[in-house]
Every structure is written in structure tokens, then in C-alpha cells.
Residue, then its C-alpha position, 0 to 999 in steps of 0.5 A: x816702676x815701684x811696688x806701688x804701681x803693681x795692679x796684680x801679681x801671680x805668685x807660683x800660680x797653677x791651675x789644675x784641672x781634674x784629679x788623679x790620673x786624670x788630672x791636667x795640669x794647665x798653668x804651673x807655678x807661674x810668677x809675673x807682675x801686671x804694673x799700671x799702663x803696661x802693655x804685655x802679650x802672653x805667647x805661647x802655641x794652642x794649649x801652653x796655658x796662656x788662656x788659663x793664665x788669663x782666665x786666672x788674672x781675669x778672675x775666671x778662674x781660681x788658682x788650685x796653688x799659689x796665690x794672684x794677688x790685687x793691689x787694693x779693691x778690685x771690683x768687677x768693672x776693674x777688669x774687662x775681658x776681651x774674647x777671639x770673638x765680639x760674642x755680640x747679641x744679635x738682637x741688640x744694636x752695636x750700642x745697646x750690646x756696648x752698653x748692656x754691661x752697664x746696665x746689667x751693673x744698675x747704670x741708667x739706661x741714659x748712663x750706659x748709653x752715653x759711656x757706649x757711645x763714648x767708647x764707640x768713637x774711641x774705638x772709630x766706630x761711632x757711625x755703626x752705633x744703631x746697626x745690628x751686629x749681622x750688619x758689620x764686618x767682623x773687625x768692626x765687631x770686635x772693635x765692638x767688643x773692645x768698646x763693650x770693654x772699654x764703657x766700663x772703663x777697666x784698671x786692666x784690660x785683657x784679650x784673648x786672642x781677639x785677633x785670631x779670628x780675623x785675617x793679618x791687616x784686619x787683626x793689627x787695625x783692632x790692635x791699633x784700636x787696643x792699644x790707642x784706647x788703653x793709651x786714652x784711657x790709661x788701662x794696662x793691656x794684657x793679650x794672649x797671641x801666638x802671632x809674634x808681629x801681634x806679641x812684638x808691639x807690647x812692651x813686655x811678652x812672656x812666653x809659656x809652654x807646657x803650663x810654664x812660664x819659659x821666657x821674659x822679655x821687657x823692653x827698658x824704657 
């Protein structure tokens, strides 16, 4: 791919947090580039730093060195943030937590509701749009949250271990909804995992230790 296929790009990115003696270095100087379409796992074990590298992609977070730098305009709907949990409002139906984000950015109620059910059906879940999240299972839920993500139709989606939660046929089915709407819809897909059979269906896996970036692997096409 060129240059111009590059969404985002690290450059010696570090994210510390605190100062002094105290201070807790979580990412260091870690450099990788995001192309359009990609499909990437960041692995690592519970604090590597592969949600703070996340976070910083996300913009979640600023870099305290180093730069990530955005081809061109990127506005908040451009990237879409996929959380361990559905983090879904009890109060609301599965369509009106998909569709909330919309509304929250000045859609129309209509709008929102039609790109929600939409990314419902992408997502296989269509015939749950009226029931409340208490009424669903937890894969559904996060099939939910991926729909939430998918209405606002993002460049880059990111996932945080969105499978941690849920056991191993649960996890690669929401998997399987990941990567089928990110193929449909065009998106490149970013996920942190420390499940290597999660990590093995992405094209390309960084892996990270200690706040670094340790290995890269990237299929050829």
C-alpha cells in the first residue's frame, strides 16, 4: 500500500503517567502505521500497554512524546471505540443504545433510528432491536456494542478486548460480526487481545511488553 493509504501513524509514541519517582511509563516510543482496510491485533499480557496504545490511537489519550499523527480531517465519528463490555444503558432498547451516539452528534431521532437498525442487521441482530439489554445475552450485547459503533459509520474501528468477557465460541462469533461488518463496511479494524487464536485471524499482530513494541508480524498478500 502507499503513503496515501495511511489513516494514522505512532511516531516513538510514549504515554507516561505521573512524575517523579513515581512515574509509570506505559507506552515507549512505539512506532506503527494504520493503512485503510487493515486488520491488526495488538497482543500483549494485562498491563504491556496495548490499551494505552489503543486509548492513544483512540485519541483517549494525549502522547506525553512522540507524535500519532491523522491523514487529513479526522472528526469524532471517524473513529469508533469498542469496549471488554457492551456498557449498554439499561433503560434504553438495544436500538435506542445503538442509535444514542447519533443523536448525542445532532442526528434526528429518524436518522439515528434507521442507521441503528441498519447496523443491527449487519450485526445479525435485528430482531432484538426493542428488547432492553437485561433481555440479551452477553454476546449479543457486545454484538450491540459493535452495531452502536458501526451506526456512525467510522475510517478505524478499535476494540478493546471486546472478547475477554465472553467464553471462546461466544468470543470468535462477535469476532466473526467484527470482522464481517468492517469487510462491509470498509473500516480498518484495530483489536487488543491476549487470545492468540483472536490475534491469528488479523492480517497483521503487533505484539508489546513492558510499554514497547517487541515483535511484528504482517502476512504478505
Amino acid at each position: 500500500m502507499s503513503a496515501t493509504d495511511v489513516l494514522l501513524e505512532c511516531r516513538d509514541a510514549s504515554r507516561t503517567f505521573g512524575g517523579g519517582p513515581t512515574a509509570v511509563v506505559a507506552v515507549q516510543g512505539v512506532n506503527c502505521r494504520i493503512r485503510a482496510g487493515e486488520r491488526m491485533a495488538i497482543t500483549g499480557a494485562s498491563g504491556s500497554g496495548k490499551s494505552t496504545l489503543l486509548h492513544l490511537i483512540a485519541g483517549l489519550e494525549e502522547p506525553t512524546g512522540g507524535t500519532v499523527l491523522r491523514s487529513g480531517p479526522f472528526s469524532a465519528q471517524d473513529v469508533g471505540m469498542i469496549f471488554q463490555g457492551p456498557s449498554l444503558i439499561p433503560a434504553l432498547t438495544v436500538a435506542e443504545n445503538v442509535a444514542l451516539p447519533l443523536v448525542v452528534g445532532g442526528a434526528s431521532e429518524e436518522t439515528a433510528h434507521a442507521a441503528a437498525l441498519a447496523a443491527l442487521r449487519l450485526t445479525a441482530i435485528a430482531d432484538l432491536a426493542e428488547h432492553l439489554p437485561e433481555e440479551i445475552s452477553g454476546g449479543q450485547g457486545q454484538r450491540a456494542a459493535v452495531a452502536r459503533v458501526l451506526a456512525l459509520a467510522p475510517r478505524l474501528i478499535l476494540a478493546d478486548e471486546p472478547t475477554g468477557r465472553l467464553d471462546g465460541v461466544t468470543g470468535q462469533r462477535v469476532l466473526d460480526t467484527l470482522l464481517s461488518a468492517a469487510d462491509a463496511t470498509g473500516a480498518a479494524l484495530v483489536v487488543t487481545t491476549h487470545d492468540p487464536a483472536i490475534a491469528a485471524r488479523m492480517t497483521t499482530r503487533l505484539a508489546m511488553h513492558g510499554g514497547r513494541l517487541v515483535d511484528v508480524q504482517e502476512e504478505k498478500s
